[in-house]
N, C-alpha and C positions, 0 to 999 in steps of 0.2 A: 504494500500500500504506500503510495507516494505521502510524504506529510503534506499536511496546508501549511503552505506561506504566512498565513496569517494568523495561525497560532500563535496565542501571544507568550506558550509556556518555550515555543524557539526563539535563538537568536536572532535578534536581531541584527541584519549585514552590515545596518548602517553605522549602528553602536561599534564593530567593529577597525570599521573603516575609519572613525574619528577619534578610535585609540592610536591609532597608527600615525597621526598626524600629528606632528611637532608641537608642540605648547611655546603660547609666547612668554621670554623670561627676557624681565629688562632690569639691570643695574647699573651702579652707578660709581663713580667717586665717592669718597668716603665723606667730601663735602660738596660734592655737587647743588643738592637740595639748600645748603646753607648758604652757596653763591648765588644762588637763584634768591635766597630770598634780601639776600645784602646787597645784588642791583637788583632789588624790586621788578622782576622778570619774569614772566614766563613763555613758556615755546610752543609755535607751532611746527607741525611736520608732515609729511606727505611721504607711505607708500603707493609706488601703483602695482608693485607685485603683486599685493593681498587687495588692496584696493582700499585706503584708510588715512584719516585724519587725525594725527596723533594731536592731546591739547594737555603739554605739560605745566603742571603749575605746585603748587604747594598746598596740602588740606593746612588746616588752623593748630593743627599740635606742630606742625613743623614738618612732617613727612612728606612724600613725594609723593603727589597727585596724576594719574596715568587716565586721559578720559580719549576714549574715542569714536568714531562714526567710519558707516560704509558709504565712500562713493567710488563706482567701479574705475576703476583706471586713473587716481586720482593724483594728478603732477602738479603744474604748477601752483604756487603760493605765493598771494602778498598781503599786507596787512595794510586797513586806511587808518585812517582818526578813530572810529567806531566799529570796523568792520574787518571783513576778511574778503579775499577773492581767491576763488580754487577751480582751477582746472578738472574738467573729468574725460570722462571717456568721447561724447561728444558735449558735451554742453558748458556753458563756465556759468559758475554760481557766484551772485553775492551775499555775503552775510554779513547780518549788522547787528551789534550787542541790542538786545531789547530791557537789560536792566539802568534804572538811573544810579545816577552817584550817589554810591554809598548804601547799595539794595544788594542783597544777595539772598543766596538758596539754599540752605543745606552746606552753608561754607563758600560757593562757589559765586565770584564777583561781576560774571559775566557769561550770558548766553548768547551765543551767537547762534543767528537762525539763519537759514537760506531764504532770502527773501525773495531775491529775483533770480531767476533764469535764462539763457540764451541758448538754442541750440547753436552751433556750430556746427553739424555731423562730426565725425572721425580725424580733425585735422590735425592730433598729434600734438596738440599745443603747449609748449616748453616752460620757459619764462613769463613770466607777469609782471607790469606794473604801472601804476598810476602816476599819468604826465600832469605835469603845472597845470592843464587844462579843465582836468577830470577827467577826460579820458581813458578809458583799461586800453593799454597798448601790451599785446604778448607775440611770441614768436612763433608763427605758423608753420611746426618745420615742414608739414607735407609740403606746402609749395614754396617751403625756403625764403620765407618776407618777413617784414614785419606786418602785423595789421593793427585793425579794433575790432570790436563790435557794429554790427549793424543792426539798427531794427527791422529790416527786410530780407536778408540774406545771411549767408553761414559766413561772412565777414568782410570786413571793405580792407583792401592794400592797402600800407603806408610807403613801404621803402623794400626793395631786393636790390641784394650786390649786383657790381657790376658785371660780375661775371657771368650772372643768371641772366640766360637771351628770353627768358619769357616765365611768365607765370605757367605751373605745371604741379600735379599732383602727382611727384615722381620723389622729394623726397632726395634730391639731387646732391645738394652738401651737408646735408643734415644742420643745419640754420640750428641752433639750443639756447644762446644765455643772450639776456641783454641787461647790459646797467645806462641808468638813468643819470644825467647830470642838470642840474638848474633846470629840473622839469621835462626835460624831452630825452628821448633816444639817444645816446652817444655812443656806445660801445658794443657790440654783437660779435659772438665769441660762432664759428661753424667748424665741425670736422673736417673738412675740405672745399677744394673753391672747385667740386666737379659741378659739371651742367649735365650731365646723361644722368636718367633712373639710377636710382640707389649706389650713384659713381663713388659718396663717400666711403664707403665699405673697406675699398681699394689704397683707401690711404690714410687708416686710421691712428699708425706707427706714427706717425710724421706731418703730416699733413694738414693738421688743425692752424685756424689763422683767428687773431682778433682784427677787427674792422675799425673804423672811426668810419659811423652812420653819416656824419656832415659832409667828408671829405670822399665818403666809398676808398679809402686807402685801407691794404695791410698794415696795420703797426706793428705786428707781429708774426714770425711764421715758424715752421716746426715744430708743431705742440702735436700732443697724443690727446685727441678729442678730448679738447676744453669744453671747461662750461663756467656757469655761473659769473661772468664779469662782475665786478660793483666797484663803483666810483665811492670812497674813503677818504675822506681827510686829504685833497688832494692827490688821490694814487688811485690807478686803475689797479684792481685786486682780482686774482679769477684763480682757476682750479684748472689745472695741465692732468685732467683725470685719469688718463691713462697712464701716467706715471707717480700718481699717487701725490701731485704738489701741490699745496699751498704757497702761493707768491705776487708777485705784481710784474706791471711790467713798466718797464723803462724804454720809454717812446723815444728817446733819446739817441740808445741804442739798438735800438730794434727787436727786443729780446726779451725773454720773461726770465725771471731774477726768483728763482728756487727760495723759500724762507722758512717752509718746515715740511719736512716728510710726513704724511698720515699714512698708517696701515692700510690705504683700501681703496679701491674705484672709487674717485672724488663729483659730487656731487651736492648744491645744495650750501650755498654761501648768505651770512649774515654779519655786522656788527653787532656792539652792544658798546662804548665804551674803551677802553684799553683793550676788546678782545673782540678774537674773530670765532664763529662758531659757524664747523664745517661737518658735511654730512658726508659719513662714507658708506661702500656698499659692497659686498663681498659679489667680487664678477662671475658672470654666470658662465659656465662651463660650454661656449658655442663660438662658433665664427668670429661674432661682433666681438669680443672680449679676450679671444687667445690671441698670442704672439704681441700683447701690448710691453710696452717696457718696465713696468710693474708686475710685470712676471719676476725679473730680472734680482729689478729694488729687492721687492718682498722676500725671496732666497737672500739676497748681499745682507740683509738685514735682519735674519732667521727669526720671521716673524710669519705667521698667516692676516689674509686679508681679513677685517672686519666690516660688522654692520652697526655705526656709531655715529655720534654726535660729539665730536670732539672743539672741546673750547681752547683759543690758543692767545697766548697772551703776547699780543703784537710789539711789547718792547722788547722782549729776550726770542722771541718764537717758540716759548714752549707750550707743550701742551696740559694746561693746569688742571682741568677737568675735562669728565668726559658720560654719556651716557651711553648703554650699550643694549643692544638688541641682541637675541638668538633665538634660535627655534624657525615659527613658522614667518620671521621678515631677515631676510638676507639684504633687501635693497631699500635706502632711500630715495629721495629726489629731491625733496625743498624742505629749508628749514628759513622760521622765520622768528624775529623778536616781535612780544610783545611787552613793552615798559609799561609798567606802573598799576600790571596786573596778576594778582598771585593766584588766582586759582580758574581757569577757563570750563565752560563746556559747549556745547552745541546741540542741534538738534539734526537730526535725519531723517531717513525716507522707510528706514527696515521698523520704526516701532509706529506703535500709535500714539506716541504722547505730541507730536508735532499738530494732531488733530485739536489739544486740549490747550494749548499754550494761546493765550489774547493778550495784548495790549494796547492799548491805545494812546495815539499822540498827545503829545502835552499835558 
């Protein structure tokens, strides 16, 4: 006699199957939590492995506050006055704290909600950030540009290199980071300056360039798929990812200026202060990620790759704190500061409490 499936005295497959799945384990510094709370700090972050909005902040005894949400595919990150802007799979969301000053929840100082929507379909969108304008300006890599938003279509052009003979959903130099200087677009970091379908692939060792958006010139060239440019205290600052760097670059000489080693495929640049907080990612075992020069490093350095948030203290370069990932997130993408907020949450789309939450203006 064959069993029923649906006996509830069998196993369950699925019970099974979700034994077998890694558990998320995150630690830290032995005072990370206590830096976070002596610059009045807390952090946002972005997998799009698992698809997840980390919102680290501090509960009221001092501990370490870990809150998250699902949105599928979820990359870029940046923070307004009141709000958040998050990239997903196709659409970008904005979120805006709905508590007043000095209101909280159960410890927590801030909820941020997805208020508005935009689709974009699938266009792969990188980088984010908001121009002198108001404007969200982010990096479109599929067609390798920069754009916006549009209220009628999946996005209006701002700006593609020179090297790009046309607008194309090919994905061409893999277009990824941009920093912002006195409001508008300066800096755009790309794996390579190909123009054929998915040509960056071809020259991920080497090949990476940062741009100056005003001038379409290289300032830089031979980098291992950069990312994350940001404009600093006077210095263009970005992540030579495939070699695992931390550094800036000197427009001067044409060249980016190594300032600390991180364990890990680099991704996901912020300040705060005296320090830079970088996000790394343990590389995935395929094409896009072998034969980079951080194979190399990571062996010279008898270290393995991590999946981290390491804080680095911009007058010596070292790395003073750190937060750490394992189990079921090997990758990051963006991390971002939030000053002058200790403990964050948000709301999503998987529960039904986003039905029950009202407030009203003024």
């Amino acid at each position: 006699m064959n069993p029923d499936p649906h006996d509830p005295r069998l196993p369950d497959p699925r019970d099974a199957a979700a034994a077998q799945q890694p558990a998320l384990d995150i630690s830290t510094s032995r005072q990370f939590a206590a830096w976070l709370a002596e610059q009045q700090l807390s952090l946002a972050l972005t997998t799009y492995q698992i698809g997840k909005l980390f919102l680290i902040g501090r509960k009221p005894e001092g501990e370490l506050s870990i809150f998250e949400r699902s949105f599928n595919r979820c990359m870029g990150l940046c923070a307004t006055a009141n709000g958040l802007y998050l990239s997903s799979l196709y659409q970008v969301w904005r979120f805006e704290n709905v508590f007043t000053a000095g209101e909280q929840q159960d410890g927590y100082d801030r909820l941020y909600v997805p208020q508005v929507g935009y689709t974009t379909g699938d266009l792969d969108i990188h980088d984010l950030a908001v121009a002198g304008d108001g404007r969200l300006v982010f990096v479109n890599t599929l067609f390798g540009c920069l754009a916006t938003l549009s209220e009628t279509h999946s996005f209006k052009p701002l700006w593609r290199p020179r090297f790009s003979s046309r607008l194309a959903a090919e994905d061409r130099c893999h277009l990824n980071g941009l920093a912002m200087q006195d409001g508008r677009p300066a800096y755009v970091t790309a794996v390579s300056q190909s123009d054929v379908v998915d040509g960056w692939r071809d020259h991920r060792a080497d090949g990476g360039v940062v741009i100056d958006v005003a001038s379409d010139e290289v300032i830089a060239g031979g980098l291992s798929m950069p990312h994350s440019p940001r404009w600093y205290r006077d210095r263009l600052w970005l992540l030579n990812s495939g070699s695992g760097e931390f550094g800036y670059v000197d427009r001067a000489a044409g060249r980016f200026v190594p300032v600390t080693f991180c364990a890990g495929y680099l991704r996901g640049l912020t300040f705060h202060g005296d320090f830079a907080l970088v996000g790394l990612s343990k590389p995935r075992h395929n094409r896009t990620f072998s034969g980079l020069p951080l194979d190399d490093r990571l062996q010279a350095h008898g270290a393995e790759a991590r999946c981290a948030v390491q804080v680095i203290d911009l007058r010596r370069g070292d790395v003073v704190h750190w937060l750490r990932f394992e189990g079921v997130v090997d990758e990051l993408y963006d991390v971002v500061t939030l000053p002058g907020v200790r403990r964050p949450m948000a709301l999503g789309f998987k529960t039904d409490e986003i039905r029950r939450v009202l407030s009203i203006e003024g």
